[in-house]
C-alpha positions as CSV (number, residue, x, y, z in Angstrom):
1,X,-0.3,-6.3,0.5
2,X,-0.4,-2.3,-0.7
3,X,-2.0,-0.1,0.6
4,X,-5.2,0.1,-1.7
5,X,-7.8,2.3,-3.0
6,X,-10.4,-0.8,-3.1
7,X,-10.2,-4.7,-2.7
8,X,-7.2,-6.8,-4.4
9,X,-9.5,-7.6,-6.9
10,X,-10.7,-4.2,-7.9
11,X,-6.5,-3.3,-7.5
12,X,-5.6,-6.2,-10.1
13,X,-8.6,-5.4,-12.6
14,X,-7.6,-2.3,-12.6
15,X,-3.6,-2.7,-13.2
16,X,-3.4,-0.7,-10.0
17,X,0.5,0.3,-9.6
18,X,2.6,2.7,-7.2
19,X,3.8,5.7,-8.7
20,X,6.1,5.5,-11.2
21,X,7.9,9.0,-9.9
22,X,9.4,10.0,-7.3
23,X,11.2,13.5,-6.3
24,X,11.9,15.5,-3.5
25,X,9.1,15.2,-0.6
26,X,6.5,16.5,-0.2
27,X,7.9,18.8,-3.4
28,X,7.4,17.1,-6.7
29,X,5.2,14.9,-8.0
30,X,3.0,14.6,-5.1
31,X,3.1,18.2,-4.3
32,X,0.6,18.6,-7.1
33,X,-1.2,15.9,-6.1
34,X,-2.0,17.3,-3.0
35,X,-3.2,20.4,-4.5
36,X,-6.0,18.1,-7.0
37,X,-6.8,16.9,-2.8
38,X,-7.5,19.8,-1.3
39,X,-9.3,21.3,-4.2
40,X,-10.2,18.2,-6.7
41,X,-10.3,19.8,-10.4
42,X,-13.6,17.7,-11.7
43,X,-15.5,15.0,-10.1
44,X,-14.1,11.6,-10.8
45,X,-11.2,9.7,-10.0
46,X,-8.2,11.2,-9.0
47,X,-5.0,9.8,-10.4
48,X,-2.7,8.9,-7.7
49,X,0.0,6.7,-9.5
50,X,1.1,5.8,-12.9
51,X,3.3,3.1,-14.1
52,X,5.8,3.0,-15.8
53,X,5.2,1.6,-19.9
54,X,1.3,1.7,-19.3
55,X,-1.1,2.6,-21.7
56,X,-1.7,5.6,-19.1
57,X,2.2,7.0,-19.2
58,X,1.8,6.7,-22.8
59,X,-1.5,8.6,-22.9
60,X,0.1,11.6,-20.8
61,X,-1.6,11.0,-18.0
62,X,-0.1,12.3,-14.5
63,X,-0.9,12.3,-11.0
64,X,-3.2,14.9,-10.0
65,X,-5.9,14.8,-12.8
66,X,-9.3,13.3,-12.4
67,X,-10.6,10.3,-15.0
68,X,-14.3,11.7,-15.5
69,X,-15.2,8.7,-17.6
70,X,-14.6,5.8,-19.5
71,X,-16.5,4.6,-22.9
72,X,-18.8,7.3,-22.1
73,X,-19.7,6.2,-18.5
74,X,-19.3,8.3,-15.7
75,X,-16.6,7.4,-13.0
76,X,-17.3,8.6,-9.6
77,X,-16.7,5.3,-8.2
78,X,-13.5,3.2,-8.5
79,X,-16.3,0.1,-8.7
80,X,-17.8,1.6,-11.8
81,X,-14.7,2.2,-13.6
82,X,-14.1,-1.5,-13.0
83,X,-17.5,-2.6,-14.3
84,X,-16.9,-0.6,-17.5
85,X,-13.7,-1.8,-17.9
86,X,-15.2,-5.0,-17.8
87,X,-17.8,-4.4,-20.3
88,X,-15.6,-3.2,-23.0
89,X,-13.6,-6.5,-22.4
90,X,-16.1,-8.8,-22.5
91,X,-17.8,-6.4,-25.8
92,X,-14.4,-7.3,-28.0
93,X,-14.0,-3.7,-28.6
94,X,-10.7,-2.9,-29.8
95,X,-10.7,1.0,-28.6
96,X,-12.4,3.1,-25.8
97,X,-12.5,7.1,-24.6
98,X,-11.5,8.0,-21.2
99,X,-11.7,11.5,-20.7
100,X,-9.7,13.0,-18.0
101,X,-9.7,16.5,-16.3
102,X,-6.1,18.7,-15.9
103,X,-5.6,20.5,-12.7
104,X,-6.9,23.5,-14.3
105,X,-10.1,21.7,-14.6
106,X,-9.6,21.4,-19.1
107,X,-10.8,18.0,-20.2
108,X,-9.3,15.8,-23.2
109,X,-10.2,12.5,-24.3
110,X,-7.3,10.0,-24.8
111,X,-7.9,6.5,-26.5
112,X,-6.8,3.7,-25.0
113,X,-7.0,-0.5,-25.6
114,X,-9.3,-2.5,-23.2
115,X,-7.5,-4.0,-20.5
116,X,-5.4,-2.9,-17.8
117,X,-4.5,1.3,-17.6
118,X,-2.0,1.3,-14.9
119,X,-3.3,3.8,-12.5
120,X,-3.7,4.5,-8.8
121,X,-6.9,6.4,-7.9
122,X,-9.1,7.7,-5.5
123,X,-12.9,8.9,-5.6
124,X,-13.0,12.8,-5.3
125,X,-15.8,15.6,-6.0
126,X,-15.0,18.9,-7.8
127,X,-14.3,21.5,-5.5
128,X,-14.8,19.2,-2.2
129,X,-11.5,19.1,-0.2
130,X,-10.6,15.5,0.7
131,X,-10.6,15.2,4.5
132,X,-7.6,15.5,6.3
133,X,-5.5,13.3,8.5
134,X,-6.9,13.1,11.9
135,X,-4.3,15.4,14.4
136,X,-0.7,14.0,15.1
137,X,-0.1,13.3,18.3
138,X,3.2,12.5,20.4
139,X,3.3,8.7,20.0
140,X,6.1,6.8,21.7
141,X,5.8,3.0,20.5
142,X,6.7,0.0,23.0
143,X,9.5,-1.0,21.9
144,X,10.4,-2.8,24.9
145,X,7.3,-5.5,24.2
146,X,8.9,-6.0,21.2
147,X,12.6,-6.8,22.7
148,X,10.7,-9.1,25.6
149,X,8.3,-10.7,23.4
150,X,9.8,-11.0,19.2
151,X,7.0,-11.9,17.0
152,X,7.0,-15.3,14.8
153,X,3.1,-15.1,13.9
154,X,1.1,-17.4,10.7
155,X,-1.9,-15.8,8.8
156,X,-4.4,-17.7,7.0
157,X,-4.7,-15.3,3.8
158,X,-8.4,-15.0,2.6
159,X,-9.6,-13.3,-0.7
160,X,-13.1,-11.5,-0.5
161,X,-15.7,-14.1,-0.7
162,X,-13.5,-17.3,-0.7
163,X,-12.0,-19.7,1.7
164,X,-8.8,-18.9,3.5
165,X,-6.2,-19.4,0.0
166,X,-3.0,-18.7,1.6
167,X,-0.9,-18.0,4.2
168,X,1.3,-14.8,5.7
169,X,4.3,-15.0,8.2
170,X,5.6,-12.8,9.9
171,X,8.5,-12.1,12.5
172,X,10.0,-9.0,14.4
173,X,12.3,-8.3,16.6
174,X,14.1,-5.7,18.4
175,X,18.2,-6.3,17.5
176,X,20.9,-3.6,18.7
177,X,18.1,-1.2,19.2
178,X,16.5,-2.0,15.4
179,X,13.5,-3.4,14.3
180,X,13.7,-6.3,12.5
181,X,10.8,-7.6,10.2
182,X,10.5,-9.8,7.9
183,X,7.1,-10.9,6.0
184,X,6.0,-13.7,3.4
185,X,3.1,-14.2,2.1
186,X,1.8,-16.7,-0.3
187,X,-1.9,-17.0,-2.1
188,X,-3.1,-18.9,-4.8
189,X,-5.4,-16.0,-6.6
190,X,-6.8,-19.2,-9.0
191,X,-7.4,-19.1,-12.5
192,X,-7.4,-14.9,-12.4
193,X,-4.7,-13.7,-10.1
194,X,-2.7,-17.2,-10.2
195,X,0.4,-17.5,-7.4
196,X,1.8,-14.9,-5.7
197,X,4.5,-15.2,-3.4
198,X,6.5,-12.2,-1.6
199,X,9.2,-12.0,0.7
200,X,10.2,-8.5,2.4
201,X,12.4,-7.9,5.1
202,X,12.3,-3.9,6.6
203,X,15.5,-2.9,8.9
204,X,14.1,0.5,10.8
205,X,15.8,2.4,14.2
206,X,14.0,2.0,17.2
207,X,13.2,5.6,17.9
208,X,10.3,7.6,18.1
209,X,9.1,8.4,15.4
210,X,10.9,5.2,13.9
211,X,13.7,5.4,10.9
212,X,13.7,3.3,8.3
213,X,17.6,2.0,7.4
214,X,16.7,-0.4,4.6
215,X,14.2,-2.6,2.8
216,X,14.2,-5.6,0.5
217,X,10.9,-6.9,-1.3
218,X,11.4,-9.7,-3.7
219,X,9.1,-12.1,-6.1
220,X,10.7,-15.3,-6.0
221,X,8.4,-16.9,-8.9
222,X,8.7,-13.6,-11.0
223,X,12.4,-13.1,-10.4
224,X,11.6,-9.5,-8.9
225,X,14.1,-8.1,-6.4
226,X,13.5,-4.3,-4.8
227,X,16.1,-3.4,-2.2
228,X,16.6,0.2,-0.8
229,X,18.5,1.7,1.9
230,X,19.1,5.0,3.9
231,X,21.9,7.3,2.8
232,X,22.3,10.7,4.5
233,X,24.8,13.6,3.7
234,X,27.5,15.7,5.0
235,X,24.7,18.3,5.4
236,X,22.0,16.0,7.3
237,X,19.9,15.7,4.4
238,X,17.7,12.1,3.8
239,X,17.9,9.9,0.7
240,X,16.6,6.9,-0.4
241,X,18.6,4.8,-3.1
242,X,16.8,2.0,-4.7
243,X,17.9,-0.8,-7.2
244,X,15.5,-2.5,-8.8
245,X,16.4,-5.9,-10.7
246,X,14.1,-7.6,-13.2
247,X,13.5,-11.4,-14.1
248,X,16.1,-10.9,-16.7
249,X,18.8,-9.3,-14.8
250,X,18.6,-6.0,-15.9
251,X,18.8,-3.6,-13.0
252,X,17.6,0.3,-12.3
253,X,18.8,2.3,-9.7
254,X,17.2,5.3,-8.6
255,X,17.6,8.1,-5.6
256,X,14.8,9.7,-4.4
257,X,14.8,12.6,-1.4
258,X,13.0,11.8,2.1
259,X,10.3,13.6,3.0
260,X,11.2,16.5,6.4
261,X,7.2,16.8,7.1
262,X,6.3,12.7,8.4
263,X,9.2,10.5,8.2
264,X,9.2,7.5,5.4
265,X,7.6,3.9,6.7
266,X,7.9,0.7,4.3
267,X,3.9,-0.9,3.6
268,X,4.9,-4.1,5.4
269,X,6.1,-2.3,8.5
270,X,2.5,-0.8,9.4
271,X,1.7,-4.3,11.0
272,X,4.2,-4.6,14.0
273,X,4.4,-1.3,14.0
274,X,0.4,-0.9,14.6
275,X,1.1,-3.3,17.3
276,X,3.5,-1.7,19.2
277,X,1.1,2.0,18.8
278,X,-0.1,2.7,21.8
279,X,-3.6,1.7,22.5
280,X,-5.4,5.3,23.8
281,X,-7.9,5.9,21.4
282,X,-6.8,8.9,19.6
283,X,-3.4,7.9,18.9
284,X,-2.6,8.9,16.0
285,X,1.3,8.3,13.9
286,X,1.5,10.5,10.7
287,X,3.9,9.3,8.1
288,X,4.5,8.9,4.2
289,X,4.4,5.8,2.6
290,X,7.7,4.4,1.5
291,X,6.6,1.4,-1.6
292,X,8.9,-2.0,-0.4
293,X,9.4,-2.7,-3.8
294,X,10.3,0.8,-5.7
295,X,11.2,3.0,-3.0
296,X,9.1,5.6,-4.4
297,X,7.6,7.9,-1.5
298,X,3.7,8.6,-1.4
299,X,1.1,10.3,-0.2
300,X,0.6,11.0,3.9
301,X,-1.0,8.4,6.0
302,X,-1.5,7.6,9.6
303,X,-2.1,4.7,12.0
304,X,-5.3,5.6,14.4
305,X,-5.8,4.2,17.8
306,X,-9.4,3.7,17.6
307,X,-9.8,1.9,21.0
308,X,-10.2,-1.4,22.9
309,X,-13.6,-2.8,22.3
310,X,-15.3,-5.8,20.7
311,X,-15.0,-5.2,16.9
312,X,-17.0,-7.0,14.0
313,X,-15.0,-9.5,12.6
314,X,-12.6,-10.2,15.5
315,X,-12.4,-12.4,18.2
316,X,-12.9,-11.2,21.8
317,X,-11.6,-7.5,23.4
318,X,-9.1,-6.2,21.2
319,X,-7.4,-3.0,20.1
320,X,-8.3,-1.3,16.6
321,X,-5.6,0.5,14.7
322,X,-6.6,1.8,11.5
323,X,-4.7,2.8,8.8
324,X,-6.0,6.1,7.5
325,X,-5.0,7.8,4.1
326,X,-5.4,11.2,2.6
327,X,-7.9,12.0,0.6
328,X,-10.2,9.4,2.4
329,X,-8.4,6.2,0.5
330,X,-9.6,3.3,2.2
331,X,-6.9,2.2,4.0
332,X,-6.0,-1.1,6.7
333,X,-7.3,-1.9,9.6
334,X,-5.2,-4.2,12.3
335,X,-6.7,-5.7,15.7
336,X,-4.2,-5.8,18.2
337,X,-5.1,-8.8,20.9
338,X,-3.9,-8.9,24.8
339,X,-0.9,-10.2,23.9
340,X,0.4,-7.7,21.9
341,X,0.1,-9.2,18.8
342,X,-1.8,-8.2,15.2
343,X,-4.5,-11.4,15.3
344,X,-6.6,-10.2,12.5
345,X,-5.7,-7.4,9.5
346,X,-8.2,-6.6,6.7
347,X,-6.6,-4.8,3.8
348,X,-9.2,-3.6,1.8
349,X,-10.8,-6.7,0.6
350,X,-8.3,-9.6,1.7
351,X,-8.0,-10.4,5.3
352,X,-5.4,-12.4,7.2
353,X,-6.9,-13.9,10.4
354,X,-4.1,-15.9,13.5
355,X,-3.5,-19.2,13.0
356,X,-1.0,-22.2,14.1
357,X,1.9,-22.3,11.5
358,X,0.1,-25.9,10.7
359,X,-2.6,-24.6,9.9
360,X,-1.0,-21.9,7.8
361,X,1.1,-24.6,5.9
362,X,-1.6,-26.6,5.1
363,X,-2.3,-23.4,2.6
364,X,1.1,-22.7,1.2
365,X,0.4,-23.1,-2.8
366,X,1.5,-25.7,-5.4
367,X,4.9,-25.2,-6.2
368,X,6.3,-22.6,-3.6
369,X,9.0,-22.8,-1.3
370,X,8.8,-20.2,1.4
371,X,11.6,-18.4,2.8
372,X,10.7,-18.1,6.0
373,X,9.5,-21.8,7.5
């Protein structure tokens, strides 16, 4: 579950992907990114990722320029791009113009083939600054919840608009003063999406703020493995190494530098650590997104206490802790209950909701085998 610029269904229309590039932190790629935040070059969508052997990459297109349109429609709206995606599609045509602005503000049209364009991207108006991060403030999580109580919770998964399809697990604990988590989650997506099925496990130091030591995301029906780990120098610096190995065995390896500014924290390691934020509304964790599967450090984000109350959508007094992007991304949200424990999480569209592991099982797809049970 990424974090996402829209619902899972707008993220897979689209051929949403995390950046394909990394670099030093917050130098780099996303140092120009950041610029096209503060001061957008057009109004449109603001490219925040490209994959790797998209029609996008091949087009030229880097992070930090704004899509303006697609087949002559106006994008200031990740939902219309989507709908005129769809409408070239479902019109058979074999080409269509986007035109996209540089961060000088020059437009150029590129042609590309219907179907997925393999961006990241985020609704931005020329000249606007995108709001910034709420203020960081000295956050020591509880830790010591976490080493009296370890977490072994089951998720009904539920895609926008449809009965629960799925099922998450996940289990923490504290180990040698570490944080141990490891996720799985499983979905049938039906006839669009099909199965998916992913297993991560997250190894970070118990400190405050936390370090991450090493990560391991993997596809078991796709034959996707992603594992990373810390490596530091004589010198103190940060690095991040990465190997990445395909259905077919072929493997990449890659190093990429850790940010100084917000330290790196994995996707699947916002829930338990969300939990253990402490509750004061105003709380507020600044960090930069570490992708479980790539290793590829992103843009800032935050958790956000926003208090204790009785929120839409979940059950009884709990504690909201959102997830907060910048540039105004939609991000997660995650309701903490008495007992310490995430019992409801809404990422942009899907939504995983407490449940009794049989009640969770009862979901697990045709033809998968968790990990986990």
């Amino acid at each position: 579950m990424k974090t996402a610029a829209a619902s899972l269904a707008l993220v897979l229309a689209l051929g949403l992907v995390v950046p394909a590039a990394g670099g030093d932190a917050p130098e780099g790629p996303f140092a120009a990114l950041e610029r096209a935040l503060a001061k957008p070059p057009a109004t449109g969508l603001l490219v925040t990722g490209v994959g790797e052997g998209s029609q996008a990459a091949g087009a030229g297109i880097v992070p930090g320029e704004v899509v303006v349109s697609y087949d002559g429609v106006a994008t200031t709206a990740l939902e219309i791009l989507a709908d005129a995606k769809a409408k070239a599609e479902a019109a058979g045509k074999e080409t269509v113009t986007m035109e996209v602005a540089g961060a000088d503000g020059a437009r150029r049209k590129v042609d590309l083939a219907p179907g997925q364009i393999g961006i990241n991207v985020v609704a931005v108006k020329e000249g606007v600054p995108a709001p910034a991060l709420p203020d960081a403030t000295a956050v020591v999580f509880d830790y010591a919840a976490l080493a009296a109580s370890p977490r072994d919770t089951w998720y009904l998964f539920t895609l926008p608009g449809q009965p629960p399809t799925g099922l998450e697990h996940v289990r923490a604990r504290l180990e040698e003063g570490r944080v141990v988590i490891e996720s799985e989650v499983a979905f049938d997506g039906g006839e669009q999406w099909g199965v998916n099925h992913f297993v991560v496990s997250v190894v970070l130091e118990a400190t405050n703020p936390p370090t991450v030591r090493s990560t391991r995301f993997e596809n078991p029906e796709q034959g996707f493995v992603g594992e990373g780990r810390l490596e530091t120098s004589e010198g103190g610096g940060a690095s991040w190494r990465a190997t990445i190995r395909g259905a077919r065995g072929q493997a990449q390896e890659r190093v990429f530098a850790l940010p100084t500014d917000a330290p790196a924290v994995p996707s699947y390691a916002l829930q338990v650590l969300a939990a253990l934020l402490p509750r004061a509304a105003g709380s507020c964790f600044h960090y930069r997104a570490l992708e479980d599967a790539t290793g590829v450090v992103g843009l800032k984000g935050c958790l956000y206490a926003a208090g204790v109350g009785e929120w839409p959508g979940a059950e009884g007094r709990t504690a909201k802790v959102e997830q907060r992007l910048f540039g105004n991304a939609p991000g997660m949200a995650f309701f903490v209950g008495t007992d310490g424990e995430v019992v409801r999480a809404e990422f942009g569209g899907p939504v995983t909701t407490k449940a009794t592991k049989e009640e969770a099982l009862q979901k697990t797809p045709s033809g998968v085998t968790l990990r986990t049970n």
